[in-house]
C-alpha positions in Angstrom: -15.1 2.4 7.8 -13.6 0.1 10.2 -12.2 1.1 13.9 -11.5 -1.0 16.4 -11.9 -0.5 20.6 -8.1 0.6 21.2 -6.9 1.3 17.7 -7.4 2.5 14.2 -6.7 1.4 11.1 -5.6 2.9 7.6 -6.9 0.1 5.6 -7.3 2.2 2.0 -5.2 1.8 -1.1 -2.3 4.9 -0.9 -2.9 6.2 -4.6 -6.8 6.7 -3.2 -5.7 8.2 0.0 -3.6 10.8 -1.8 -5.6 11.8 -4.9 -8.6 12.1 -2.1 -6.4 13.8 0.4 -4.8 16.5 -2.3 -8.2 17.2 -4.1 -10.0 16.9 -0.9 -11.9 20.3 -1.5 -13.1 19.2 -5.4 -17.2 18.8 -4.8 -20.4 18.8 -6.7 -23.8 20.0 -5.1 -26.7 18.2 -5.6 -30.0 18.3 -4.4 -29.3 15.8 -1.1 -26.4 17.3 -0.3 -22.9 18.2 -1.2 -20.9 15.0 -3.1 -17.0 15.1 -2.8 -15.3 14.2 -6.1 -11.6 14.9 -5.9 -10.9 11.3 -5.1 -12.5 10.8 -8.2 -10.6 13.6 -10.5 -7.5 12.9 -8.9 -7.3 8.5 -9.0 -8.2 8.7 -13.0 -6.1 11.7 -13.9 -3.5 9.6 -12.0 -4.1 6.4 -14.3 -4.3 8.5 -17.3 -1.1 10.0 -16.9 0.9 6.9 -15.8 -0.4 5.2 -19.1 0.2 7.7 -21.1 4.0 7.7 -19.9 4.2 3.8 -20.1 1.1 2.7 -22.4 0.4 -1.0 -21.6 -2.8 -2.4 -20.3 -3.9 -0.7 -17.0 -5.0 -3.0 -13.5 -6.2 -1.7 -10.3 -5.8 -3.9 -6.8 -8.1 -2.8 -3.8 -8.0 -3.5 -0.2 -9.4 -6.7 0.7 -11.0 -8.1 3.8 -9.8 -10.0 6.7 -6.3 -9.1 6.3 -4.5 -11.9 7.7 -1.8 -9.8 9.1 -4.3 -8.6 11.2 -5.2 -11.8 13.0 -1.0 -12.7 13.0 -0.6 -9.2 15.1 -3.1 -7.1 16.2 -0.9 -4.1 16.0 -0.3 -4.0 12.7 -0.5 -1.0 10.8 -2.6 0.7 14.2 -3.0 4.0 14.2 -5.0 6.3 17.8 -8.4 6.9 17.5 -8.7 9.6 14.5 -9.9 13.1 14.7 -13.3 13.7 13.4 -12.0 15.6 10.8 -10.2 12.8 9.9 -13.0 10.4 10.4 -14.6 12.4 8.1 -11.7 11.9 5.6 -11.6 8.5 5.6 -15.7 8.3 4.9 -15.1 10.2 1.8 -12.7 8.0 0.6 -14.8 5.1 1.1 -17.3 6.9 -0.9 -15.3 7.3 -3.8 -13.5 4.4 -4.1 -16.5 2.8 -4.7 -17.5 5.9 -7.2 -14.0 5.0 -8.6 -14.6 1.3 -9.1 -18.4 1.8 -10.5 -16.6 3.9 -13.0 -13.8 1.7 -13.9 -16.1 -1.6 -14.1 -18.0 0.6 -17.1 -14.6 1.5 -18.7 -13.7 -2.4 -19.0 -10.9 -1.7 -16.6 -9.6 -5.0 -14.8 -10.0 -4.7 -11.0 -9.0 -7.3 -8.3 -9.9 -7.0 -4.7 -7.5 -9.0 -2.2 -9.2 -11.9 -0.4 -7.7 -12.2 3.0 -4.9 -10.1 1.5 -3.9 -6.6 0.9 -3.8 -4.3 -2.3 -0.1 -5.1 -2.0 -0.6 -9.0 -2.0 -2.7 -8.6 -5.5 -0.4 -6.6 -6.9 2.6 -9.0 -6.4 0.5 -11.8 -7.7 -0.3 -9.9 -10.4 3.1 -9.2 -11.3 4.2 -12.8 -10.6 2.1 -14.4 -12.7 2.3 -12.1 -15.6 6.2 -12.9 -15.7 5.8 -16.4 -15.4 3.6 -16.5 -18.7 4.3 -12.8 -20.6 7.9 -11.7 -19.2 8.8 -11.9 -22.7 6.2 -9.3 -24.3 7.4 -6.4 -22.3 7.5 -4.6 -18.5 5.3 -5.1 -15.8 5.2 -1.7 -14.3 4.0 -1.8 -10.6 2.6 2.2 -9.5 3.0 2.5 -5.9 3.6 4.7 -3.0 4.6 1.4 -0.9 8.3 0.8 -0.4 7.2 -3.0 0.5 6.5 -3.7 -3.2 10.3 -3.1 -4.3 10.5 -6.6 -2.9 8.7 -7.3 -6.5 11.1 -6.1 -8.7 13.2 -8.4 -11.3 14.6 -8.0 -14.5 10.3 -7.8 -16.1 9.1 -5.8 -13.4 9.9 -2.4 -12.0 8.1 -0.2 -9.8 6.8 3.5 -10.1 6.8 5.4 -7.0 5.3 8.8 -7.1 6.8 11.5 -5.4 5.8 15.2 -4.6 5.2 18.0 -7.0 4.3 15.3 -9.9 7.6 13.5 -10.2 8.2 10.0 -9.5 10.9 7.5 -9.3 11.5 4.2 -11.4 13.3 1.2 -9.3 14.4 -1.8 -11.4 16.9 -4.3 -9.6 19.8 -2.1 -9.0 17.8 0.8 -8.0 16.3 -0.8 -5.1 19.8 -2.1 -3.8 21.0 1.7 -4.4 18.3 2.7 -2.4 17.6 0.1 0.4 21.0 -1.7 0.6 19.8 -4.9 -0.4 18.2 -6.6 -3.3 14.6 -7.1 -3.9 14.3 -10.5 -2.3 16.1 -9.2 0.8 13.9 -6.3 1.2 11.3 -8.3 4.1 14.6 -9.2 5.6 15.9 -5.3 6.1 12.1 -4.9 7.2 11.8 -7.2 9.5 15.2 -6.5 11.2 14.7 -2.7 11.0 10.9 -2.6 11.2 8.6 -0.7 9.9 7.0 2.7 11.0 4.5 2.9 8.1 3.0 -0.7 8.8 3.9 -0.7 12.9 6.1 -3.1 12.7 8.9 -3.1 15.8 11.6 -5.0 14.5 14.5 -6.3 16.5 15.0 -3.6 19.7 17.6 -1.4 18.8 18.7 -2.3 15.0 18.4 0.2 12.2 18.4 0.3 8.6 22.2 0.2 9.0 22.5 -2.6 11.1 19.6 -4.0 9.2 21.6 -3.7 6.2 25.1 -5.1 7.8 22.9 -8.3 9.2 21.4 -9.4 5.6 24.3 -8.5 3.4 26.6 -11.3 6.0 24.0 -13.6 6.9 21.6 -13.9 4.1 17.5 -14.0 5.1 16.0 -13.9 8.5 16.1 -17.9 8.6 20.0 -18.0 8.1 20.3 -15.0 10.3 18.6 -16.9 13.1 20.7 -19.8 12.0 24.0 -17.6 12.1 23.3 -17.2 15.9 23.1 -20.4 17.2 27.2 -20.3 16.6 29.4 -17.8 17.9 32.2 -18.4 15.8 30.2 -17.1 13.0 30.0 -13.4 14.3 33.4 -12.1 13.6 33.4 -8.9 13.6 29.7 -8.4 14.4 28.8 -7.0 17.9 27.8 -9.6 20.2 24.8 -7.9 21.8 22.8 -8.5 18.3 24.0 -12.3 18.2 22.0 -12.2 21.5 18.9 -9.7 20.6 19.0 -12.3 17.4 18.9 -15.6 19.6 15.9 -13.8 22.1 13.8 -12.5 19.5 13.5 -15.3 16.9 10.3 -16.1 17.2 9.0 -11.7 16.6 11.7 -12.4 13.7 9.8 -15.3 12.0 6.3 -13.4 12.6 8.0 -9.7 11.3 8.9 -11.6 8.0 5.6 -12.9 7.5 3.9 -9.3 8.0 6.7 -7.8 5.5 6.5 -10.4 2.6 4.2 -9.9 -0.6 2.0 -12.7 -0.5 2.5 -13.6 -4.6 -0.1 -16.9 -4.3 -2.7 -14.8 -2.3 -6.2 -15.1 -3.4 -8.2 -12.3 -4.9 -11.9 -11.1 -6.6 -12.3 -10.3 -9.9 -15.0 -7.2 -10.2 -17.3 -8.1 -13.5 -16.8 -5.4 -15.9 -19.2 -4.3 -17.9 -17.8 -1.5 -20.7 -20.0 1.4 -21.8 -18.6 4.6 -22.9 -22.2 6.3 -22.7 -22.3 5.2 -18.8 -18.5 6.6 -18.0 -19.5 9.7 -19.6 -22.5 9.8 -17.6 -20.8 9.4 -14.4 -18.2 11.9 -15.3 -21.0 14.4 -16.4 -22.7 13.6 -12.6 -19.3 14.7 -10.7 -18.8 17.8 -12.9 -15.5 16.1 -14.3 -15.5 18.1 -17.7 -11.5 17.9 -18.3 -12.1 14.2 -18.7 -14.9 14.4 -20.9 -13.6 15.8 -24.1 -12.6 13.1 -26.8 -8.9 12.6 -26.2 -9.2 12.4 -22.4 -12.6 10.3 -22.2 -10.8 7.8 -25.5 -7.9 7.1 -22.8 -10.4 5.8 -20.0 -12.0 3.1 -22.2 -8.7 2.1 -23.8 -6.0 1.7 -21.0 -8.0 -1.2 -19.8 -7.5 -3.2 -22.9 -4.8 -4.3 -25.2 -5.8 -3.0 -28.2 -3.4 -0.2 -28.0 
């Protein structure tokens, strides 16, 4: 767990943070002590599910270290000094992500862990490169409770956003523009003009999603936004004050951008898998995880990480 003097920060994968969060009172008791396991129950009943809806080959992306939006703003993504109850939260789910991984690394399940990079910034390489060289065997599905991955979506991939009460929404290219106002490549643009709550990003003083939205659809990215400003003449029928909040906060502009775009050529680790049906079991048998141990259910963990499907 990381905390810093002044701040704190969420630095855990969303899909762990919820299955943790919603199955938080899921536990096993063993003889040191009481072992929390709904992170556990809930991440691989999550991965199940999704690929049974979609089939495919499954791939996980973790957190990485030294986030390098981190050393570009110090505010990013900064959250008060938690609670101890939520202190206590976030130790759990550093325990069982790595329960998680130990389990997926035995079910032959690809994982990547972001180097210098977030969960996000794998995932968009991921999803790059497999259009670049497989676009024409199928989808690349993208699961994710992170708006900033819509920026991903083309024509081969689409993201899977899971909403409450089990449902979930599917963006492809239209989708995101329905939803967001602009396309996928314009989506760091609307973020970094309208900022961005989740991440603690301030965007330009006093623009919304609105404005936001009114700003790229006329002017393009950030770059020909900032360009836009330097002339007047260009700003017909646009309110004057943002020409100006444009021209004084260029250089926050340029930075917000950075923060908000997928990094698709970041860097990542590869965790060594190392398949063994008679270890998953095992694992599953330690946390009391029964409803994944029957045939059907325990068949589905050793194949989604493979093609042979």
């Amino acid at each position: 767990m990381e905390t810093q003097t002044k701040a704190f920060d969420h630095r855990w994968p969303k899909l762990a943070w919820r299955t943790t969060d919603a199955f938080r009172d899921l536990h096993v008791k063993k003889k040191n002590g009481v072992v929390a396991t709904g992170g556990v129950y809930g991440f691989l009943s999550t991965l199940i599910k999704t690929w049974d809806r979609y089939g495919g080959k499954v791939v996980v992306a973790w957190e990485g270290k030294n986030n390098f939006r981190y050393k570009l703003f110090p505010g990013y993504k900064a959250r008060g000094e938690p609670s101890e109850e939520m202190a206590n939260l976030l130790q759990v789910i550093d325990d069982q992500q790595a329960r998680v991984q130990a389990i997926l690394r035995r079910a032959g399940v690809e994982q990547y862990k972001g180097d210098g990079c977030e969960a996000d910034d794998v995932m968009g390489r991921l999803a790059y490169l497999w259009t670049q060289t497989r676009a024409s065997t199928g989808q690349a599905i993208i699961y994710t409770g992170d708006s900033d991955l819509r920026q991903c979506v083309t024509a081969y991939t689409w993201v899977v956003s899971p909403q409450r009460k089990a449902s979930e929404v599917v963006y492809g290219v239209e989708d995101v523009h329905k939803k967001d106002g602009v396309y996928p490549p314009n989506v760091p643009d609307l973020k970094a003009l309208a900022g961005d709550t989740s991440d603690k990003i301030p965007g330009l003083p006093g623009v919304g999603p609105v404005t936001a939205i009114k700003l790229v659809t006329t002017f393009g990215t950030v770059e020909e936004i900032i360009a836009a400003a330097k002339k007047k003449s260009t700003w017909k029928g646009q309110n004057e004050r943002f020409r100006t909040l444009v021209k004084e906060n260029k250089k926050a502009l340029r930075l917000y951008k950075k923060l908000t775009t997928i990094k698709v050529k970041s860097r990542y680790t590869e965790i060594e898998t190392k398949p063994s049906r008679r270890k998953v079991r095992q694992h599953l048998m330690y946390y009391n995880i029964h409803s994944l141990i029957i045939p059907t259910e325990l068949q589905k963990i050793m194949t989604m990480g493979t093609d042979d499907q």
